[in-house]
C-alpha positions, 0 to 999 in steps of 0.5 A: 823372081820368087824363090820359093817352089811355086815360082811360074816362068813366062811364056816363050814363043817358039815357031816349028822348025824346019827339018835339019839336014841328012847326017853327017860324012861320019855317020853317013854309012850308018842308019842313025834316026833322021833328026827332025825335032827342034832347033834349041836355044842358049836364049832359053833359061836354065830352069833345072841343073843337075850338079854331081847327082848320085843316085843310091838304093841301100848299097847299091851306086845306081846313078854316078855323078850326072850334071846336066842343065835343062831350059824352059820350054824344051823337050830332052831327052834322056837315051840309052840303054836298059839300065843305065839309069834314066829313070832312076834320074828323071825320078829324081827330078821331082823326088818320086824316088823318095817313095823308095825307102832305101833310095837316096840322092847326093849331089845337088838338084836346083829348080829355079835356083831352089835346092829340091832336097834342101831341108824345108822343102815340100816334095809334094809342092815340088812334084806339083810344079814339077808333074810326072807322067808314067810308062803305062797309063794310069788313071783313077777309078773315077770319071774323066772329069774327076780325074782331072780335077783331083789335083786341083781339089788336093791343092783347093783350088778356088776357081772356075773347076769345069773351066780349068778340067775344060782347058787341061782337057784341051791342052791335052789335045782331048776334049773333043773326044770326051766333052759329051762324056766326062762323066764315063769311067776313066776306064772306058777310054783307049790306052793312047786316050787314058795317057792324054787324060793322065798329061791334062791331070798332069797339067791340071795343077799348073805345072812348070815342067812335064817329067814323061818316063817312056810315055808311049812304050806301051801304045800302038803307033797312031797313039804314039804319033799322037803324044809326040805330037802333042810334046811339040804344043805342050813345049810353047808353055812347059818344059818336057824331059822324056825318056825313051828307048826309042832312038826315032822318037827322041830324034823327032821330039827333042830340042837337047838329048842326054845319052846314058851308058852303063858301067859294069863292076864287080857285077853291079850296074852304074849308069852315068852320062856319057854325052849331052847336047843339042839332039842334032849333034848327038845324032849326027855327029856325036863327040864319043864313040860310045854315043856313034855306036849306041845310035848306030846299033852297035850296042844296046 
C-alpha cells in the first residue's frame, strides 16, 4: 500500500444484518434504544487510529487523551452529551480545527498508517480523502450540478464530468429527483435534499472516509429516515464516523459507538472517552455506569 494520503482501500461486501436481540436483564427495566444497526467485524482493517488525542483551544483542554480505532466500511458513532467534546474530535480527523487559529492537537492521528499532523502533510489532500458533511446543509450559491463538480474541478479532474456529477448524485440516492433539473439553484431544493446534494459533493472527490457532524439534526423525520438510510448504502464503499445526539439513530445506523462524557473542573469543561464498542454492547450491556445512566436517560 502506498503511504501517501491518496492511498484507496478495496471494497468489502457486507449483507444487511438481521436486527440483534431485546436488551439485556441488566437493562431490561429501562428504555434503552433497540439496536438495530450492524454487526462489526475484527476482519475489517483499522483505516484510522486515534492515540492519546488532546484537543486545545488557546488555554483551554477540550478534548482529554481519546484513542480509539476506526475500521474500513463501518459506521461509528460518537455519542454523548452537549459538550463533551464530539465534534472538537471528529474535526480533528480531517484537520478542519486547523481553520481555528488557537485550536491545536496533540497526541497522534494516523489514516492508513500516515501521521495526519506530521510536517509534510496537506490538510487539504487530507480533507479530500477524508470529506466532511455538517449539521445543517450547506450548499454553494451554484446550480445542483455545479455543486457537485466543484471539487473535482479544484482537484482537475480530467475525466468524464457530467458522468462523475451523475454517479456521486446517485450514490447519494439523488438523482432521480434532480437529473431534469441540474441546472436549478442549490437553493431550490428541501433541506433533506440540499444534505444529499452536500454527501454527492462530499463523495464527488472520491473519498475514503465520510465525517458526518450531526447530519440530520436540523430535518424533519422523513428527511432523517432518508440519510440514515443512505449511511447504510454509503457503508459498502466508504467508511462513516457520525455524531449524534440522537441515541435511536446511532442504535439504528452504527456498527461501533464511542460514548463521551465530560468532566467539569475549576469551571472548565473537558470531555473524554468513557466507553468504546461494538453499538450492541454499548446499548445493551455496557461496561460503565456512566455509559448505563447516559443511555438510560438518567443524564444528558
Amino acid at each position: 500500500m502506498a503511504d501517501r494520503i491518496g492511498t484507496t482501500v478495496d471494497s468489502v461486501d457486507h449483507t444487511r444484518p438481521e436486527t440483534l436481540e431485546d436488551a439485556s436483564p441488566s437493562l431490561a427495566a429501562t428504555r434503552s434504544p433497540r439496536v438495530t444497526g450492524g454487526t462489526p467485524s475484527d476482519e475489517h482493517a483499522v483505516i484510522l487510529e486515534l492515540s492519546d488525542v488532546n484537543a486545545y483551544y488557546g488555554d483551554f483542554h477540550a478534548v482529554d487523551s481519546v484513542s480509539l480505532p476506526i475500521r474500513e466500511k463501518e459506521v461509528t458513532a460518537f455519542i454523548g452529551p452537549s459538550g463533551c467534546g464530539k465534534s472538537t474530535v471528529i474535526r480533528s480527523i480531517n484537520r478542519m480545527n486547523d481553520l481555528i487559529p488557537t485550536a491545536r492537537i496533540e497526541g497522534a492521528i494516523t489514516y492508513h498508517g500516515v501521521d495526519l499532523y506530521a510536517p509534510g502533510v496537506d490538510p487539504v489532500e487530507v480533507r479530500r480523502r477524508i470529506g466532511m458533511v455538517f449539521q445543517k446543509p450547506n450548499p454553494f450559491p451554484k446550480s445542483i450540478y455545479d455543486n457537485v463538480a466543484f471539487g473535482p474541478k479544484i482537484s482537475k479532474y480530467s475525466g468524464d464530468m457530467d458522468e462523475l456529477v451523475e454517479r456521486s448524485l446517485t450514490r447519494a440516492a439523488l438523482w432521480d429527483e434532480v437529473k431534469d433539473k441540474l441546472s436549478d439553484s442549490a437553493y431550490a431544493l428541501s433541506g433533506g435534499q440540499q444534505q444529499r446534494l452536500c454527501i454527492a459533493r462530499a463523495i464527488a472527490t472520491s473519498p475514503d472516509v465520510l465525517l458526518m457532524d450531526e447530519p440530520a439534526s436540523a430535518l424533519d423525520p422523513i428527511a432523517t429516515l432518508r440519510i440514515e438510510e443512505l449511511m447504510y448504502e454509503l457503508k459498502q464503499e466508504y467508511t462513516i464516523v457520525i455524531v449524534t445526539h440522537n441515541m435511536q439513530q446511532a442504535a439504528r445506523v452504527s456498527d461501533r459507538t464511542a460514548f463521551f462524557s465530560v468532566d467539569v473542573k475549576e469551571g472548565q469543561r473537558t470531555g473524554r472517552l468513557v466507553e468504546f464498542a461494538d453499538t450492541a454492547t454499548i446499548f445493551t450491556n455496557p461496561q460503565h455506569d456512566e455509559t448505563e445512566d447516559y443511555i438510560t436517560g438518567r443524564f444528558g
